[in-house]
N, C-alpha and C positions, 0 to 999 in steps of 0.2 A: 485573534485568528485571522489569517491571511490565506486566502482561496481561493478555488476557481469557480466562480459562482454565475459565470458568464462564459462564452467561448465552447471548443469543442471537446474539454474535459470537464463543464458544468456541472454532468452527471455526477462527477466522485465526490464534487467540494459541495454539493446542494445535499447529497445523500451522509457522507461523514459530518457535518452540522449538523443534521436532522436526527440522526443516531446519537449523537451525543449531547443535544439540547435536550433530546425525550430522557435520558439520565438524570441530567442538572433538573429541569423543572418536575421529576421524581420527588429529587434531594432537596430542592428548594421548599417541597410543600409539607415536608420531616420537620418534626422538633428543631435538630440541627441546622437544617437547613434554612429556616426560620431565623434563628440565630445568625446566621452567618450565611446568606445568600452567595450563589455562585452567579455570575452576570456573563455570556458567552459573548463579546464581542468581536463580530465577523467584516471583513470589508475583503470584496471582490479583487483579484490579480489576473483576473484572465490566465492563469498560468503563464504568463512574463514574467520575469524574473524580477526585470527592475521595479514593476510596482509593486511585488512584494515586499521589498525597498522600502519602497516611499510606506506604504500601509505598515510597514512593523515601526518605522521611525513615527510615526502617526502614533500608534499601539503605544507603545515605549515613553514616547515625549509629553505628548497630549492625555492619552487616558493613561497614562499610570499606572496598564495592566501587571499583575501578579504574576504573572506567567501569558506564554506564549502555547497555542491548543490546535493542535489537530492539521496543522500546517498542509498542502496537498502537493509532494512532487518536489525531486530532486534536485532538480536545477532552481530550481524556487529557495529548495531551504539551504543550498551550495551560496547563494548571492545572500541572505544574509547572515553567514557564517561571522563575517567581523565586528557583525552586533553582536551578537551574540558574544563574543569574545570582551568585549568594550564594556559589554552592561550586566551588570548581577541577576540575569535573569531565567527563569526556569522555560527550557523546551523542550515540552512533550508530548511523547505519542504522534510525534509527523506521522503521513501517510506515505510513507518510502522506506523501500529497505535497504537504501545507499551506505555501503561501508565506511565513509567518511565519519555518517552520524555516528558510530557502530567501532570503529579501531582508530587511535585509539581511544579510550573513554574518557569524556568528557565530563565533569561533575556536572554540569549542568543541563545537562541532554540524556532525558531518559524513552528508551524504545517498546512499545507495547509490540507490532509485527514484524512476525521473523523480516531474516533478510533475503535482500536481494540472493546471497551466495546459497544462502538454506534452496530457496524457491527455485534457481539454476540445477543443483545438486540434484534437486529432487526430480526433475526433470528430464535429466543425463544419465540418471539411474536409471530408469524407464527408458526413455527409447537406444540410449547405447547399449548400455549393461542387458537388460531383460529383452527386447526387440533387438538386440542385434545389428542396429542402426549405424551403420560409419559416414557416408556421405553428410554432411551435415553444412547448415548457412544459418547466418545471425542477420534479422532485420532491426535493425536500432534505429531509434532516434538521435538526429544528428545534434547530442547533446549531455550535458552531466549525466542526465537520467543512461540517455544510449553506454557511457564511458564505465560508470559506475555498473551496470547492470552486465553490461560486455563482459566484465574481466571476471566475473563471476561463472560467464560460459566457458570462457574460455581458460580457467583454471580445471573447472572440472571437464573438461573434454583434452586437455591437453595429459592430465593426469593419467587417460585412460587412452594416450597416445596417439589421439587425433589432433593435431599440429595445423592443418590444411583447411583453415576455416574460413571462407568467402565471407564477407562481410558488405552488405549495403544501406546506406541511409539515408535518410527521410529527413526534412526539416520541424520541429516543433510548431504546431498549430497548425498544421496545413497538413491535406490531404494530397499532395504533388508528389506519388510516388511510382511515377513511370518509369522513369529508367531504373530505380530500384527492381520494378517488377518485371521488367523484358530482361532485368539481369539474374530473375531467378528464375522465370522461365528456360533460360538459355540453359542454367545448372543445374533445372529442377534433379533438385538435392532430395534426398530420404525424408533430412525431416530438416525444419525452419524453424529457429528459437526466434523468437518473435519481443521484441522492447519497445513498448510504446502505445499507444490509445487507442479508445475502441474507433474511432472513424478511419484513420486510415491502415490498422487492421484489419477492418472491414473487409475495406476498397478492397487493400491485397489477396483475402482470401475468395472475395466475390471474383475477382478479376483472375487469377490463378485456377480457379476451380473451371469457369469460362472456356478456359484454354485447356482442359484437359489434363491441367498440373494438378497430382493428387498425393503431395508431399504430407508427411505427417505435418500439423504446422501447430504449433504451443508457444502459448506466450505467459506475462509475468500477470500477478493480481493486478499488479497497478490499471491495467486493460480497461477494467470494468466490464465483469461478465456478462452482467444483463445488456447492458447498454448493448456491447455487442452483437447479444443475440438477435435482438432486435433489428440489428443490421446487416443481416446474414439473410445470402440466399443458399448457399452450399452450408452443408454440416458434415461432413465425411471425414473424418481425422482431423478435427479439430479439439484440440485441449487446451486447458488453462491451469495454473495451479494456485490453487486459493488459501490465502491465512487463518481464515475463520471457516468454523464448521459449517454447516447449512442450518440459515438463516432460518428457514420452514418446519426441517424437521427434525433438528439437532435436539434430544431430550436434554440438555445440560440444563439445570436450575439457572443457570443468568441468561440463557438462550432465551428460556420459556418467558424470564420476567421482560426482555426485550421483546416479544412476542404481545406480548399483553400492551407495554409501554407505547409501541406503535400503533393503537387503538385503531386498527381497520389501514394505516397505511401501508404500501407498498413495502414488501420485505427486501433488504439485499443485503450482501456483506459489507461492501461498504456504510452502510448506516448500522449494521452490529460493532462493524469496526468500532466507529465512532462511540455505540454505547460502551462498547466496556473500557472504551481507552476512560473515557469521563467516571466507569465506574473506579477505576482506580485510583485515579486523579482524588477525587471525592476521597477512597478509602486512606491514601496518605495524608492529607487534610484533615480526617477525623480522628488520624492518630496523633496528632500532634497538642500536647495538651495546656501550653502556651501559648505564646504568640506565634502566627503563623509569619515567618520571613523566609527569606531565600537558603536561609543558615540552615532553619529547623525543618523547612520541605526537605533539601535532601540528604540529613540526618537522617528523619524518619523513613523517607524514601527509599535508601539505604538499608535499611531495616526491615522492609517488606518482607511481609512471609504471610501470602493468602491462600485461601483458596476460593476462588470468586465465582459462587456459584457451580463449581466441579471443573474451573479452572486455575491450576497452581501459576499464580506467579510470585516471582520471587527477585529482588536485588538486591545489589551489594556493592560494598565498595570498590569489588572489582565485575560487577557485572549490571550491567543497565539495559540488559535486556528481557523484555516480559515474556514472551512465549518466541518457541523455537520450531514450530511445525509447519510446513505446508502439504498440502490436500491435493493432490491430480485428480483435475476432472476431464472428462470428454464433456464439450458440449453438443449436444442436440437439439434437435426441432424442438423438443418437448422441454430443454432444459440441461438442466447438469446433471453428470452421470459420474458417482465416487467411480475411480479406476482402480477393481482390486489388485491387489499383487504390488502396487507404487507402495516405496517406502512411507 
């Protein structure tokens, strides 16, 4: 596992390892897992690209991981795509919903959360289709992440005849988004699809609300909800759209056993993420009832048909993706708030 475990998306790579090491050291202390221990090995990327690089050829060369786990962010798992092409190895469950991973299918690339285009969709249905919203602008990062998540706005908004869409961006890692933000002032737009992390969505929505701009403004999961909230001094039309149910008070049986699993720690989705992508992980692994190699993972992989605690997932030879949902929330002072009526 190659991560952000440092830097200004720490939050997601510190909380997706922590969700899914509370899984494996579950599994480990099982009959099975006894047997056949699971070892999570993580090394920091700042989310830079290139040392995701260097850390998977690390992975790869030196530890002679089995697979590749929980990866965080687009442009990360974009730079090492021609390893992955080069070496017979299993990547799963990144934390992106970048269509590259996703069309077309890779045998060796399998996806637990929906995509980016699901999470845009859901989005553009709500404030164009239901609000009535046409004015519209896209905040991206100026990066795969920004590219990959863009064309996802802008198929569904163009579908729906909106052609005319302002687009500004922001550099990866840094918080330097003034002229992005005096050029959405300038347009203040209806509403602002929002691509990129919780600090310098922040800035933009502290700094925008400031001025009296009171655009609807939504962004993608990858944000990190909480984190953001935390960085918030306006909450007035602010949404997110999230992959996973709530963390707190979602009744699903694998929710609750994550619940338990995090024994008094801090709940988020990003570290639910992380448990059930490991819980599956684990449950192809256990289905496999020889040797486990790269052949027989996605064989059985392939074969999936669960339901993980009251959620179905399922792939195949023509489909490598685990769940297809996302969740519109407003967040508030108090937290997140499900938005009824969103598909």
């Amino acid at each position: 596992m190659s991560t952000a475990l440092t830097g200004p998306t720490k939050n997601l790579g510190q909380q997706v390892r922590q969700g899914a090491q509370a899984y494996f050291n579950q599994y480990n202390q099982s009959e099975k897992g006894q047997k056949n221990p699971i070892s999570l090995i993580s090394y920091d990327d700042g989310y830079e690209p290139r040392n995701t690089v260097i850390n998977t050829i690390k992975l790869i060369e030196d530890d002679k991981v089995f697979a590749l786990f929980g990866y965080v962010g687009t442009p990360t798992s974009k730079a090492i795509m021609p390893l992955l092409e080069d070496h017979r190895i299993i990547y799963f469950s990144p934390y992106t919903g970048a269509d590259f991973l996703r069309s077309p299918i890779k045998k060796n690339i399998f996806n637990i959360r929906a995509s980016y285009y699901t999470e845009a969709e859901t989005q553009v249905e709500y404030f164009i289709d239901q609000l009535n919203l046409s004015k519209a602008a896209l905040f991206i990062q100026a990066d795969a992440f920004g590219l990959a998540a863009s064309k996802g706005f802008k198929n569904a908004l163009s579908a729906r005849g909106i052609t005319a869409i302002e687009q500004v961006r922001y550099k990866r890692n840094t918080s330097e988004i003034e002229i992005a933000t005096e050029r959405l002032k300038q347009l203040n737009p209806e509403v602002i699809f929002c691509v990129g992390t919780y600090e310098p969505i922040a800035k933009l929505i502290n700094e925008l609300r400031s001025a009296n701009i009171n655009s609807h403004i939504v962004m993608l999961s990858f944000v990190g909800a909480q984190s953001l909230i935390k960085r918030l001094k306006y909450f007035s039309n602010v949404y997110v759209t999230l992959v996973m149910q709530d963390p707190h008070a979602s009744p699903l049986p694998i929710i609750k056993d994550y619940r338990k699993a995090m024994a008094g720690e801090p709940l988020s989705h990003e570290s639910l993420e992380g448990y059930i992508d490991a819980a599956v992980f684990v449950a192809i692994i256990n289905s496999i009832k020889g040797e486990i190699t790269y052949d027989s993972f996605i064989k059985h992989a392939e074969q999936l048909r669960m339901n993980l605690g009251g959620l179905p997932i399922y792939f195949s030879e023509y489909d490598h993706q685990g769940l297809n949902k996302a969740y519109l929330n407003q967040i508030t002072a108090k937290g997140l708030l499900p938005v009824t009526g969103s598909r």
